[in-house]
C-alpha positions in Angstrom: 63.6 73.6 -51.8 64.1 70.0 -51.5 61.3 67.2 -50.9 61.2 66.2 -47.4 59.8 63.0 -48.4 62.0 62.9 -50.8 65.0 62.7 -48.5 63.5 60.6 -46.2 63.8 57.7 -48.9 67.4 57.3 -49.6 68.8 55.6 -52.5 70.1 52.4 -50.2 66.1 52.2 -48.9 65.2 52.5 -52.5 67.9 50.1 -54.4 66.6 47.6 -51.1 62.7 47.9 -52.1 63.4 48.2 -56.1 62.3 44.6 -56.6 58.9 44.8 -54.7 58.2 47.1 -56.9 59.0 45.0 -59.6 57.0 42.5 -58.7 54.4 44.3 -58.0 54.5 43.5 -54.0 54.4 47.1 -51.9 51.2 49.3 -51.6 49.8 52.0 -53.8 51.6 54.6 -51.2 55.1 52.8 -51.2 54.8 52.5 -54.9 54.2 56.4 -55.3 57.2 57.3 -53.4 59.5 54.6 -54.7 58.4 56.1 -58.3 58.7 60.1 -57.2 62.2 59.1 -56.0 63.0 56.9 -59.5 61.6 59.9 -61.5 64.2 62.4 -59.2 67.2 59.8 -58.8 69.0 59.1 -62.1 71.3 56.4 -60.5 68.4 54.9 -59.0 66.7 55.2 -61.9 69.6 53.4 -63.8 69.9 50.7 -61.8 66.1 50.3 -61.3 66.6 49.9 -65.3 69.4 47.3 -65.0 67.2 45.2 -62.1 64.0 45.5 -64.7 66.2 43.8 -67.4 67.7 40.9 -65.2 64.5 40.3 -64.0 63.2 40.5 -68.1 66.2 38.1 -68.7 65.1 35.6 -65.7 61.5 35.5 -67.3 62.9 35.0 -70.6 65.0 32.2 -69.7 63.4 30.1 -67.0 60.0 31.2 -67.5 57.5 28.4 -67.5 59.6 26.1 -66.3 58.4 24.1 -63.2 60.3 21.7 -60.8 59.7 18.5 -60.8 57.1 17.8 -57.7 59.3 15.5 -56.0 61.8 18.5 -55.3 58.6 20.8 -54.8 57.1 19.0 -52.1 61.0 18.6 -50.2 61.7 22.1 -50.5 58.1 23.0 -49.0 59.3 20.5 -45.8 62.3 22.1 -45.6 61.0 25.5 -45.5 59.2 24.9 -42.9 62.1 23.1 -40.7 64.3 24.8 -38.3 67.5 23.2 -36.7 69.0 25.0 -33.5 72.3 23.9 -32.7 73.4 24.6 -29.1 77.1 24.2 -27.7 77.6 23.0 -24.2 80.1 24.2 -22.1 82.2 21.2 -22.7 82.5 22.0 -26.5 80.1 19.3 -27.6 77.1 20.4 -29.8 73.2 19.5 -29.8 71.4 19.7 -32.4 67.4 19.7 -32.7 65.3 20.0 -35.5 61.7 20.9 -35.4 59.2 20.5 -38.2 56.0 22.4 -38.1 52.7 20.6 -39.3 53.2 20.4 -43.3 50.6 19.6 -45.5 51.7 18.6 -49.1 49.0 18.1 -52.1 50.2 17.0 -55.4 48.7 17.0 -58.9 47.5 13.3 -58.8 44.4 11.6 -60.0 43.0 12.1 -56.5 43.6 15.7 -55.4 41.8 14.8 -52.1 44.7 12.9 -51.5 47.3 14.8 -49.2 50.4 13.2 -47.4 
C-alpha cells in the first residue's frame, strides 16, 4: 500500500524544493517529507546527490569571496527598482522606473554613516 503523502509530493515538486533543503531554508515538516520522499525515490535521490555536489563545488570554488562594495551597494539599488514599460495605442512606449526607499551602509570608519 502506497504512502498517500508520499504521492502527494511528486518528484517535479521535490527536484523544485531540493535546494531549500540544501540550504537549509524549509521547515522541520517540509524537511521530513522532502527526506521520506529522497529515502523512497532513487532518481530523486540521485539527483538530490548531483545538486549536493554542485552546490559542494560552488562553495569550494567561490567560497569566501566577496564583491567589491561598490558593486554590493548597486546591486542592492537595483533590487529594489522596478521599471514598467507601457505601449500606447500609437506604438510608442513609456517607461517608468520607481525606486523604493534604500538604505545602504558600508564598512567605513564611521558605520553611522549611511547614504
Amino acid at each position: 500500500m502506497s504512502d498517500p503523502q508520499f504521492e502527494a509530493l511528486d518528484c517535479t515538486n521535490v527536484l523544485a524544493d531540493v535546494w531549500l533543503l540544501l540550504d537549509n531554508e524549509c521547515d522541520a515538516g517540509a524537511r521530513a517529507r522532502l527526506q521520506e520522499h529522497l529515502d523512497k525515490c532513487p532518481s530523486c535521490l540521485a539527483q538530490y546527490g548531483l545538486e549536493q555536489q554542485i552546490k559542494e563545488l560552488i562553495g569550494r570554488k567561490c567560497g569566501g569571496e566577496r564583491a567589491p562594495q561598490g558593486l554590493a551597494d548597486r546591486l542592492r539599488v537595483q533590487i529594489r527598482q522596478s521599471t514598467t514599460v507601457t505601449q500606447v495605442s500609437d506604438g510608442t512606449s513609456v517607461s517608468r522606473t520607481t525606486v523604493r526607499r534604500t538604505t545602504v551602509t558600508t564598512d567605513t570608519e564611521n558605520p553611522g554613516d549611511r547614504r
